[in-house]
C-alpha positions as CSV (number, residue, x, y, z in Angstrom):
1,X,-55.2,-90.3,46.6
2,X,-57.8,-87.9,44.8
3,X,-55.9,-84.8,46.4
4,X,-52.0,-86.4,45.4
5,X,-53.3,-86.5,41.8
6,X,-54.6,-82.7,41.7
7,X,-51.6,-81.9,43.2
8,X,-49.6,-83.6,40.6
9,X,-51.9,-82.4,38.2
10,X,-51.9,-78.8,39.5
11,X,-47.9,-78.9,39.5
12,X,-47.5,-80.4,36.1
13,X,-49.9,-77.6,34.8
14,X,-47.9,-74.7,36.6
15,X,-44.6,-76.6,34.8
16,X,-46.2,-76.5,31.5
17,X,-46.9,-72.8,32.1
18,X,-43.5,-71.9,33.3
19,X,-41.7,-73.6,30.4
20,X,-43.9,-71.7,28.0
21,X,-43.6,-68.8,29.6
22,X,-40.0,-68.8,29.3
23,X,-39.9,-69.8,26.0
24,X,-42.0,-66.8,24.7
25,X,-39.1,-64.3,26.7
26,X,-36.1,-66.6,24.8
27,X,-38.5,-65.9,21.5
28,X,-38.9,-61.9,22.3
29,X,-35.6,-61.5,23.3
30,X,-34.2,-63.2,20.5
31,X,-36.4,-61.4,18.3
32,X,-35.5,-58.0,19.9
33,X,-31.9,-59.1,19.1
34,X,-32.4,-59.7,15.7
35,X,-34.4,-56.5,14.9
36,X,-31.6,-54.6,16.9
37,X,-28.5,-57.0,14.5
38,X,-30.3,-55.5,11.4
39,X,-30.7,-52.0,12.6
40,X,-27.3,-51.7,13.4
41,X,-26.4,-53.6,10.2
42,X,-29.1,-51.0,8.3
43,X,-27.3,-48.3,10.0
44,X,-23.7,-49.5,8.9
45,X,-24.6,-49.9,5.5
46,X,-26.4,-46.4,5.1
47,X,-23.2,-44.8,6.9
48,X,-20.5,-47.0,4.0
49,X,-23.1,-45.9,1.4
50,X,-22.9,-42.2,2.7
51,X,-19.4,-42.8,2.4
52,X,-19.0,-43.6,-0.7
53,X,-21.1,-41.4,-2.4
54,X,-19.3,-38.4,-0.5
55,X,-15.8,-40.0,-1.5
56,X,-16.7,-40.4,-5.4
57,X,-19.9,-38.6,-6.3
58,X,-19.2,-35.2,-7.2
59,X,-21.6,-32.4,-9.3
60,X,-22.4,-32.8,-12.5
61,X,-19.6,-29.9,-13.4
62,X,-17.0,-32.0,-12.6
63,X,-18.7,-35.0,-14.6
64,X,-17.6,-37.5,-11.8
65,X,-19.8,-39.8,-10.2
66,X,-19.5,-43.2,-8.5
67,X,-21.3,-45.2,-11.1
68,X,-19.1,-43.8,-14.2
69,X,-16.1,-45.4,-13.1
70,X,-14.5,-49.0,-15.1
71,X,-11.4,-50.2,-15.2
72,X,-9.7,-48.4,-17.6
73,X,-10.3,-45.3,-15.4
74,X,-11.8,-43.4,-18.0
75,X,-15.5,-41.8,-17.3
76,X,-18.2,-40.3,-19.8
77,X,-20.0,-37.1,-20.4
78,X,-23.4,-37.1,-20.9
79,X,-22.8,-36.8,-24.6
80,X,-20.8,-40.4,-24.8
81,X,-17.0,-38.7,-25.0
82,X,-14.5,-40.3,-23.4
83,X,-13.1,-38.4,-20.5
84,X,-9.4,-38.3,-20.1
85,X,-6.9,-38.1,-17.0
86,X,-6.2,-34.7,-16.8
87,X,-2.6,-36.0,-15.1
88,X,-1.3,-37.0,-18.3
89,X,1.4,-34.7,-20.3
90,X,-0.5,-32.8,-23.6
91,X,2.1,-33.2,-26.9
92,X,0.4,-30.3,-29.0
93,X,0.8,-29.4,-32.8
94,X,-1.1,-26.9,-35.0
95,X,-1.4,-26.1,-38.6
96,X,-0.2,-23.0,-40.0
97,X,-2.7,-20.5,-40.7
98,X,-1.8,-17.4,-40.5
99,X,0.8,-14.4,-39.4
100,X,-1.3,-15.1,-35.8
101,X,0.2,-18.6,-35.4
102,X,2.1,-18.4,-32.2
103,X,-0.4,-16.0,-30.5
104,X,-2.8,-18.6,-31.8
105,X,-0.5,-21.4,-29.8
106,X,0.2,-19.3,-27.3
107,X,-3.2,-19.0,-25.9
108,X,-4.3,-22.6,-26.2
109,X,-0.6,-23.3,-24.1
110,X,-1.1,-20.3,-21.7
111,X,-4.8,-21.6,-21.0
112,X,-3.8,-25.3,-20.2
113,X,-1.1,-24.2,-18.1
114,X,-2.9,-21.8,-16.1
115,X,-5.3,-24.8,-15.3
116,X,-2.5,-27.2,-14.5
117,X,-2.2,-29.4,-17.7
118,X,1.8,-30.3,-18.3
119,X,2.1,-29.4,-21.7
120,X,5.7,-30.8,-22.9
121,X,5.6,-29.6,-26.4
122,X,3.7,-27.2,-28.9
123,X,4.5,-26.6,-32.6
124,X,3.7,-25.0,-35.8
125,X,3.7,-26.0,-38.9
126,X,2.5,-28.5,-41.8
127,X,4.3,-30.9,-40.8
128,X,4.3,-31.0,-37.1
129,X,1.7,-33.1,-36.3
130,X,3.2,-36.3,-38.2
131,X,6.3,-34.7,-36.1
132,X,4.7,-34.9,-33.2
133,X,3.4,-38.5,-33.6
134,X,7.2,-40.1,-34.9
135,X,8.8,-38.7,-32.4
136,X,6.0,-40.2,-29.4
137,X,6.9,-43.6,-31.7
138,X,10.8,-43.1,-32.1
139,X,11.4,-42.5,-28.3
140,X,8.4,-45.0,-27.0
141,X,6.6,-42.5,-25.7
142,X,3.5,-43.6,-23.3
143,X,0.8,-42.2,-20.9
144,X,0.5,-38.8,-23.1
145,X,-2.3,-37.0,-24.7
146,X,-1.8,-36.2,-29.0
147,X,-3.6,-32.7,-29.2
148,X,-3.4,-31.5,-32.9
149,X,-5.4,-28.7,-34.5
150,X,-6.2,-28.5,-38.1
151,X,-7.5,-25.9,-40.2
152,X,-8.6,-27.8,-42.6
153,X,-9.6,-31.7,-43.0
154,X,-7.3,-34.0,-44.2
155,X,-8.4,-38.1,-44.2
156,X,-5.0,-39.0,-43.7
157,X,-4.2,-36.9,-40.5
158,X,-7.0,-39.1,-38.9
159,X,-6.0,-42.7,-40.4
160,X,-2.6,-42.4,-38.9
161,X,-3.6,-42.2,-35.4
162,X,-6.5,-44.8,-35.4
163,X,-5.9,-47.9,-33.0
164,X,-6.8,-49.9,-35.9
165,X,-5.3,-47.3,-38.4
166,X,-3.6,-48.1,-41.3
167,X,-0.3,-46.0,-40.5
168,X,1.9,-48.8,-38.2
169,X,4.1,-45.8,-36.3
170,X,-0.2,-44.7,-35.2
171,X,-1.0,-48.1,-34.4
172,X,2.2,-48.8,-31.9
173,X,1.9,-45.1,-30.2
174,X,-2.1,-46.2,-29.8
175,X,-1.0,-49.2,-28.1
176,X,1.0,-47.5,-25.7
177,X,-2.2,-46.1,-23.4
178,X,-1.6,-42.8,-25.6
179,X,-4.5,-40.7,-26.5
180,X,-5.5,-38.5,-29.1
181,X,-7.5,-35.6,-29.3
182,X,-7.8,-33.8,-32.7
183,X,-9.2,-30.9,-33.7
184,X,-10.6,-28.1,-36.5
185,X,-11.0,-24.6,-36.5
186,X,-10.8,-21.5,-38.7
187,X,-12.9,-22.3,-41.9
188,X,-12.2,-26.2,-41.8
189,X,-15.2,-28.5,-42.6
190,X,-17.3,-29.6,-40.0
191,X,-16.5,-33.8,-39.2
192,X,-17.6,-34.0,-35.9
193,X,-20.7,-32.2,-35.2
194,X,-23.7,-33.7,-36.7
195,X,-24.7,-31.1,-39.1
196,X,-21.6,-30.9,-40.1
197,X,-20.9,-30.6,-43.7
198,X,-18.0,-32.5,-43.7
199,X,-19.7,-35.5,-41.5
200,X,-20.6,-38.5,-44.1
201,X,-17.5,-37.9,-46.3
202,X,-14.3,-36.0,-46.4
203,X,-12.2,-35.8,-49.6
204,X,-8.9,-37.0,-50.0
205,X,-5.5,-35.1,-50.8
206,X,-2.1,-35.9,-52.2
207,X,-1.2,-37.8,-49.1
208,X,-4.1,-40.2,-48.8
209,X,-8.3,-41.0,-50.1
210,X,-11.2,-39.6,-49.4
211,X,-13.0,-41.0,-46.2
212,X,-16.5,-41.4,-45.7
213,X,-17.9,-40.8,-42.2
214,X,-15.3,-39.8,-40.7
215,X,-17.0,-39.4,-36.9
216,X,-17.8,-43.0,-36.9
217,X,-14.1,-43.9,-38.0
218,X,-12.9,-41.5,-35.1
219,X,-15.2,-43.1,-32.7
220,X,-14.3,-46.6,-34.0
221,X,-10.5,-46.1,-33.1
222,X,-11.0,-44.1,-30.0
223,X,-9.9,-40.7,-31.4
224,X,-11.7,-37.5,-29.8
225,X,-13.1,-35.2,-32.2
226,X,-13.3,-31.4,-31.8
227,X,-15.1,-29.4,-34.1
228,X,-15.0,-25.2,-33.2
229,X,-14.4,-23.7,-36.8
230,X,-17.6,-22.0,-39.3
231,X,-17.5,-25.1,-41.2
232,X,-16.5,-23.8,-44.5
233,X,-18.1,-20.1,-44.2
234,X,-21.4,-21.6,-42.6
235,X,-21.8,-19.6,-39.3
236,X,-18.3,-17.1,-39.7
237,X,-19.6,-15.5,-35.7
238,X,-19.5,-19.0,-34.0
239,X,-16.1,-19.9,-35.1
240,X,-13.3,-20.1,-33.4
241,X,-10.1,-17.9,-34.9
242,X,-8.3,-17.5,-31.6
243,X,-7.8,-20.8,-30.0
244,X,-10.2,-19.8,-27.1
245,X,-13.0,-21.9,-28.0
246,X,-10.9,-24.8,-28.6
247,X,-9.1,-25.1,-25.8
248,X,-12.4,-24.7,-23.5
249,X,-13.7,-27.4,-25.4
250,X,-10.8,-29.5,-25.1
251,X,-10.4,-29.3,-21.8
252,X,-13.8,-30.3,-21.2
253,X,-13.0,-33.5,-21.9
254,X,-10.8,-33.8,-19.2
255,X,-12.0,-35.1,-15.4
């Protein structure tokens, strides 16, 4: 009787320590599995991420990275500008200046060509640049870039093309995904650049008030400010009196 009940005992122990023993190689190899689930899940994710970045993460030259993108498909420099889709046709107007007018258009048209922009139209004159902006309005015009160069600072040229602006043909052409890019050179007053003289207040003309600070107005209704000219005599050898630093700078803002 004694040796039945060690027996049972004996075999009841060696079951115990079977079923345990089993249990602990279910437990490694299910732990074996999971570590090797989350490597390969590590690995996948490290080879999407490596992906990604390679797809949409460019130098800093090309100001494109994968965190700059929204929705509206528009990215930013490190200074805050907008930057613009470089796919989208350039309607350019100048001021007159000078007997070096069309050389001056020339170059700025040459130069964006050369480097692929579709430039549809480029005039000269007084005039043009209100030109330019009817006829975007009187044929519905949309998915274009406004590029007009000034020589000098008029409030008015800037009201009329702000989203919010108080010119109603600016206002519609805004609204149609158009953008505007406007800019000084020559001898105009500085309203873009900080130290600009012309950058808490502009004075008015026959066509419109005076406007104070005119770089947060610009920057209010989405309008791209270049400034390349001495600012009224200031610094004559950094000006711009060809077009050649104006349309580098202008096509800096483009990705």
């Amino acid at each position: 009787m004694n040796n039945k009940k060690s027996l049972f005992m004996l075999a009841l122990i060696l079951l115990i320590l079977t079923i345990a023993t089993v249990n602990a190689y279910t437990n490694l190899d299910n732990n074996k599995t999971q570590s090797d689930s989350d490597n390969i899940y590590n690995t996948r994710l490290d080879v999407i991420v490596d992906n990604i970045t390679e797809k949409y993460t460019k130098d800093t030259n090309n100001n494109f990275t994968l965190l700059s993108l929204n929705k509206n498909q528009k990215k930013e420099n490190q200074s805050g500008t907008a930057k613009l889709n470089k796919s989208k046709p350039i309607y350019f107007a100048m001021d007159h200046v000078n007997a070096n007018d069309e050389e001056i258009r020339d170059t700025i048209v040459n130069k964006l060509e050369q480097e692929g922009f579709d430039v549809v139209t480029a005039e000269i004159g007084p005039n043009e640049m209100s030109r330019n902006t009817h006829y975007i309005y009187d044929n519905n015009i949309s998915d274009v870039i406004i590029f007009h160069l000034f020589n000098g600072v008029d409030p008015s040229t800037i009201r009329e093309l702000g989203t919010n602006g108080n010119d109603n043909r600016g206002r519609i052409v805004r609204s149609n995904n158009n953008d505007v890019v406007l800019a000084w050179f020559y001898d105009s007053a500085d309203c873009v650049n900080d130290n600009g003289s012309g950058i808490n207040y502009v004075y008015g003309s026959e066509t419109g008030p005076s406007l104070e600070n005119p770089k947060e107005y610009m920057e209010d209704n989405d309008i791209i400010g270049i400034c390349t000219s001495s600012d009224m005599g200031n610094h004559t050898e950094d000006a711009d009196y060809t077009g050649e630093k104006t349309v580098e700078e202008f096509m800096k803002l483009f990705y």
